[in-house]
N, C-alpha and C positions, 0 to 999 in steps of 0.2 A: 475617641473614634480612630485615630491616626495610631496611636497601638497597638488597638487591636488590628487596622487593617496588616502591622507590621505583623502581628505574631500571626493571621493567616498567612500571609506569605511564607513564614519562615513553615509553617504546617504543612503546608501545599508542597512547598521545595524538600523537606522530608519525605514525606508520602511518595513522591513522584520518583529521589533517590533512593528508595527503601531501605534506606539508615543515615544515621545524624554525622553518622563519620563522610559518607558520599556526600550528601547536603555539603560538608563545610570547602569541602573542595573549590566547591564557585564561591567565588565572594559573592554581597561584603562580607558576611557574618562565619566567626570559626563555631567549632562543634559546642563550646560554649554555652555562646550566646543565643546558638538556635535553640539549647537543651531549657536556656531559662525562657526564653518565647513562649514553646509548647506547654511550660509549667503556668506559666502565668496563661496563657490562654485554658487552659485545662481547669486552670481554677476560676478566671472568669465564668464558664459554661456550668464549672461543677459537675463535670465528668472527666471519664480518663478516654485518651483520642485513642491511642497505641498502646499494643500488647508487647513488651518487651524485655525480651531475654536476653542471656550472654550470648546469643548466634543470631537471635534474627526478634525483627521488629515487624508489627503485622497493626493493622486497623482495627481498631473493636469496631463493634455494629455502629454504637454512635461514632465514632471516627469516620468511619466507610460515609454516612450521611452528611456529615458535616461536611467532608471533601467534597463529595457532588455540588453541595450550596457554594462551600469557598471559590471551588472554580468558577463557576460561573459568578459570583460575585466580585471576586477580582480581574474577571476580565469586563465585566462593565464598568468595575473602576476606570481600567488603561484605556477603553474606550471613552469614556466621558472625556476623560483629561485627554485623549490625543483629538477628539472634535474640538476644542478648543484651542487648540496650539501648547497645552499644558507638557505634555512631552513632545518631544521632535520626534520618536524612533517607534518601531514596535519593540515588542518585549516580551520575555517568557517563552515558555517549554513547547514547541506544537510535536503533539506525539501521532502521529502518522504509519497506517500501512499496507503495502501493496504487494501483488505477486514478485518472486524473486527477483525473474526474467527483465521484465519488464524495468524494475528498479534498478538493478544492475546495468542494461545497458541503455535506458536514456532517464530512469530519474533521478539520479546520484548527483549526474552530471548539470540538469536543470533545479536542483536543490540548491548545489554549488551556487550556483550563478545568483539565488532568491536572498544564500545566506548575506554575498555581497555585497548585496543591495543594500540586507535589511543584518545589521552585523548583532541589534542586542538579542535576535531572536536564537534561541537552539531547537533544532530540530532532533526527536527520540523518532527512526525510523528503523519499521519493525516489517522484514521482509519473507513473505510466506504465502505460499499457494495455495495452501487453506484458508478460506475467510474465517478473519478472526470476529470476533463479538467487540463490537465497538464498545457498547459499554460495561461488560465484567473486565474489557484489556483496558481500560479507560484511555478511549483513543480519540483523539477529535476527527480525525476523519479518514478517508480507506480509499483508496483507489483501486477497484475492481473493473476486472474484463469478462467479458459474459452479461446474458440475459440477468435479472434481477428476481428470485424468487421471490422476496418478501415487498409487497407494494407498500407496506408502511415507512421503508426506509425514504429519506430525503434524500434524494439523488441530482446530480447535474451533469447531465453527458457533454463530455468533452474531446469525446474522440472515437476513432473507431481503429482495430486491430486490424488490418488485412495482410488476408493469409494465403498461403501456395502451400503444392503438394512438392515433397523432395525427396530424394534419395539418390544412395553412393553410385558414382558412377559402376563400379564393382559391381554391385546388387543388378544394376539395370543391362548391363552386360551378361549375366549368368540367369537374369530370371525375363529379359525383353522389355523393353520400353513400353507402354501404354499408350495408344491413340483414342481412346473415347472413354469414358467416364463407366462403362457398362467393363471394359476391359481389368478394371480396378478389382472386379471380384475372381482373380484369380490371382492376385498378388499376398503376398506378406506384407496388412498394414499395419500399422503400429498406431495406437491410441493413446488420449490423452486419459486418463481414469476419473480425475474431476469432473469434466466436460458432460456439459449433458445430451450431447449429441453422439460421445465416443465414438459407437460402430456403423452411425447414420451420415455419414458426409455428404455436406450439403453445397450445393454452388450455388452463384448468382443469378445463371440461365434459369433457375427451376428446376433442375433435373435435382436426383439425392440418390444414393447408391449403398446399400448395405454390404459395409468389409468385414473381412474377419483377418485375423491374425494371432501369432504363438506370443505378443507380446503387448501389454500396457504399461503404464508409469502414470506414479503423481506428480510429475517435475518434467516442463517442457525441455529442460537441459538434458535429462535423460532419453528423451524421446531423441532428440538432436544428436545423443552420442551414440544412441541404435541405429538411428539411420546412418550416420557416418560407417559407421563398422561392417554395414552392409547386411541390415537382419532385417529391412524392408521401406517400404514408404509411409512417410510420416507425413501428416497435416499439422501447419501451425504457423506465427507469426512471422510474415516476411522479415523482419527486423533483427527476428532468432534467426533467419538462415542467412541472414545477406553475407557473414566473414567467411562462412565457407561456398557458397556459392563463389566467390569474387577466386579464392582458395582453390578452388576445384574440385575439393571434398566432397561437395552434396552439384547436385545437378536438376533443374527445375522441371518438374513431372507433370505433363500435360499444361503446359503453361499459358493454352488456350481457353480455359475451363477454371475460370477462379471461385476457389469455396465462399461461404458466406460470412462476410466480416463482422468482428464480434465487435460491441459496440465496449466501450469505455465511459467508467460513470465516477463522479468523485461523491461518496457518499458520507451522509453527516447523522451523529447519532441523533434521535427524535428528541423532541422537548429538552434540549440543552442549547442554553445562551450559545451563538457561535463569535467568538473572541474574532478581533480586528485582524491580530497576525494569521488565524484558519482561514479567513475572506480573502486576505492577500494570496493568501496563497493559491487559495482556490483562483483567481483571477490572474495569478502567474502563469499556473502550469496550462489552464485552459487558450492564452496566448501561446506557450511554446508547442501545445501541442500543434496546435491550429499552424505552426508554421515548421512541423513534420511532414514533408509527404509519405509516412507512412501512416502516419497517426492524424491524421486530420480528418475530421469529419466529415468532407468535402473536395 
């Protein structure tokens, strides 16, 4: 049993480095000894796991199932033995991921602080403002901002996004400041393209106003370098605007009138074991966020 639990590992740590040359990189084992692992397990099963050429290594069907199982298998392992006191540490790969923005300017840094704590953990953080598919990207868990189309996903809200309207002092000079929420529909505003609310802006009071403008984006950093440039008012997370507001750059557009804060949810693929090091971490970020005054729920 003790074996085989090794040659899933050394299976798992291939798969996840998508070649035996990346696997040997982390100890303990060199390219080797994982290549004789995968053999002896492969001939345990009596199948072949990996499809593998001179350029690249890929899963066959059974490989692809067998991975779903080993994961979660081995993470009930590390679970059992650390309810016990069998390991002192967490352990293993958590592959995680979230819009760019967002990751860039406060998850990196609260990552940082988790690896600290927790040093035999590696974090694979995969940053993109497309949701990606938890499970064909075989991801433990995703942290999204926005309403949740799909109610089957397992979700934990941890926070929420609040946002303001900005733009360049420049723009606001040449095209007038805005004093009420109705005044919005004469301006150049800029949209987020993801968003399911784009040209519907909505605030806290209740009121919503339909904009229009010559420009969208799928990347709040791009919206944030239109407004800068002076090509109109953008909506979006206080957090993204605060270096240039403090800067001078951007300047806060009806800041009487705040839009409606998008909530933050950390989401877990359905019917998968969720391993010790995913809970921790779920249980990390939802303190740091909570002691965000931008990001906190409350």
């Amino acid at each position: 049993m003790a074996e085989i639990t090794l040659w899933m590992r050394s299976f798992v740590k291939i798969a996840d480095a998508g070649s035996f040359s990346a696997a040997a990189v982390r100890p303990p084992h060199n390219q080797s000894t994982l290549s004789k692992h995968v053999a002896s397990l492969e001939a345990h099963l009596r199948t072949r796991l990996f499809n593998r050429t001179t350029r690249s290594l890929s899963l066959t069907d059974d490989g692809a199932i067998f991975y779903e199982r080993a994961v979660a298998a081995l993470a009930a392992i590390d679970e059992a033995e650390a309810s016990i006191g069998v390991t002192g540490e967490l352990t293993g790969v958590l592959r995680m991921t979230a819009p760019l923005t967002l990751g860039e300017s406060r998850l990196i840094a609260m990552i940082k602080k988790f690896l600290m704590i927790h040093p035999g953990v590696e974090v694979d953080f995969r940053l993109s403002d497309h949701a990606l598919n938890l499970a064909s990207d075989n991801l433990d868990m995703a942290v999204r901002v926005g309403q949740l189309g799909d109610n089957q996903l397992v979700a934990r809200k941890i926070g929420m996004t609040r946002r303001m309207l900005a733009a360049s002092p420049e723009y606001l000079d040449r095209a007038g400041r805005p004093t009420s929420i109705a005044d919005l529909t004469s301006h150049n505003c800029l949209y987020y393209a993801l968003a399911s609310y784009r040209q519907r802006w909505e605030f806290e009071n209740g009121d919503s106003v339909q904009v229009k403008g010559n420009f969208s984006a799928d990347s709040p950093n791009a919206l944030r370098a239109a407004a800068r440039s002076g090509m109109g008012i953008a909506v979006n997370a206080i957090w993204l605007f605060e270096n240039d507001l403090r800067q001078g750059t951007l300047e806060a557009v009806l800041p009487d009138f705040t839009p409606v804060s998008m909530p933050i949810n950390i989401i877990l693929p359905a019917a998968r074991h969720v391993a010790a090091r995913t809970r921790s971490m779920i249980e990390f970020l939802a303190n740091e966020f909570a002691n965000d005054p931008l990001l906190a729920i409350s």
